[in-house]
C-alpha positions as CSV (number, residue, x, y, z in Angstrom):
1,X,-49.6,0.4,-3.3
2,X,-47.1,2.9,-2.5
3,X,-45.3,1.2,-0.3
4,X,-44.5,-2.2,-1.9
5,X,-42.3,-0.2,-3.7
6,X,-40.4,2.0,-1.5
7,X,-40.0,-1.2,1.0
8,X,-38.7,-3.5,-1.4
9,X,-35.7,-0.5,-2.1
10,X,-35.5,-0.2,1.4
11,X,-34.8,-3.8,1.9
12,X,-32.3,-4.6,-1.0
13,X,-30.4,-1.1,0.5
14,X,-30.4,-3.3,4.3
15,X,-29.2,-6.3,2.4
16,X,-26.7,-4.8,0.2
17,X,-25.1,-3.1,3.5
18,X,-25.6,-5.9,5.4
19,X,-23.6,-7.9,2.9
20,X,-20.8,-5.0,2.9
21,X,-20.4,-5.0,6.5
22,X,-20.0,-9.0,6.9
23,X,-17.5,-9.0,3.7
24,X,-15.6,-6.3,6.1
25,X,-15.8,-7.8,9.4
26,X,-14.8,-11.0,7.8
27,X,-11.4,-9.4,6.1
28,X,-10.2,-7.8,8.9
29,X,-8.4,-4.9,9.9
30,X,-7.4,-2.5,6.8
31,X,-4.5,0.2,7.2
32,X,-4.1,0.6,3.8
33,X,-1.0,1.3,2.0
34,X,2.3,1.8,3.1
35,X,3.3,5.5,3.2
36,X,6.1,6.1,0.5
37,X,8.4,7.4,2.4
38,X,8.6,4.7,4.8
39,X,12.1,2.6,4.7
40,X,11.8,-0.6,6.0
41,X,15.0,-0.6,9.0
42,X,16.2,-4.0,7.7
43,X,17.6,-2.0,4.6
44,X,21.1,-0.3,4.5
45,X,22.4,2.5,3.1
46,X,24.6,0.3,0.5
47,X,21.1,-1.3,-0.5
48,X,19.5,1.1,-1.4
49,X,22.9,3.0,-3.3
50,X,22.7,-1.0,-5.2
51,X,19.5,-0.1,-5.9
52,X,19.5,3.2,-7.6
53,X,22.4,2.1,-9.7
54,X,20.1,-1.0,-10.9
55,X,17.8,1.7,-11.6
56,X,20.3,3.6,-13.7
57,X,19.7,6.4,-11.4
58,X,23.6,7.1,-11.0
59,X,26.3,5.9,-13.0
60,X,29.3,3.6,-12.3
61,X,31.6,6.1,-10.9
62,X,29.0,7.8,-8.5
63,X,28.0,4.6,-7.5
64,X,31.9,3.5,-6.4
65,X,32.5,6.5,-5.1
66,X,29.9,6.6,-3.3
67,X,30.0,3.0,-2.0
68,X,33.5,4.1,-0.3
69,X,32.1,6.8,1.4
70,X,29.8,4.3,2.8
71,X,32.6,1.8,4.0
72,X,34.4,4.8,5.5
């Protein structure tokens, strides 16, 4: 009487993780997000200066003086 109970949990814990582990095995690999500080090598220098000016992180004149610099 006891252990109608208790097996039926036991069970539907065994499906439930069975379930998980197909879902995983079917999606394949996961690494997860890209670290933040990760740059991409295709990107240059004067993307990244576009970039921050889009952004409004630097004004006009940083962003031209800086963009000579970078042709130097």
């Amino acid at each position: 009487m006891i252990f109608g109970p208790l097996f039926m949990i036991v069970f539907l814990a065994v499906l439930i993780a069975a379930v998980a582990l197909l879902a995983r095995w079917l999606g394949g690999p996961w690494h997860g997000p890209a670290p933040a500080h990760h740059t991409p090598q295709s990107r240059t220098s004067l993307d990244i200066l576009k970039e921050r000016f889009a952004r409004g992180e630097i004004d006009k004149d940083e962003f031209e003086e800086r963009r000579r610099v970078l042709g130097e």
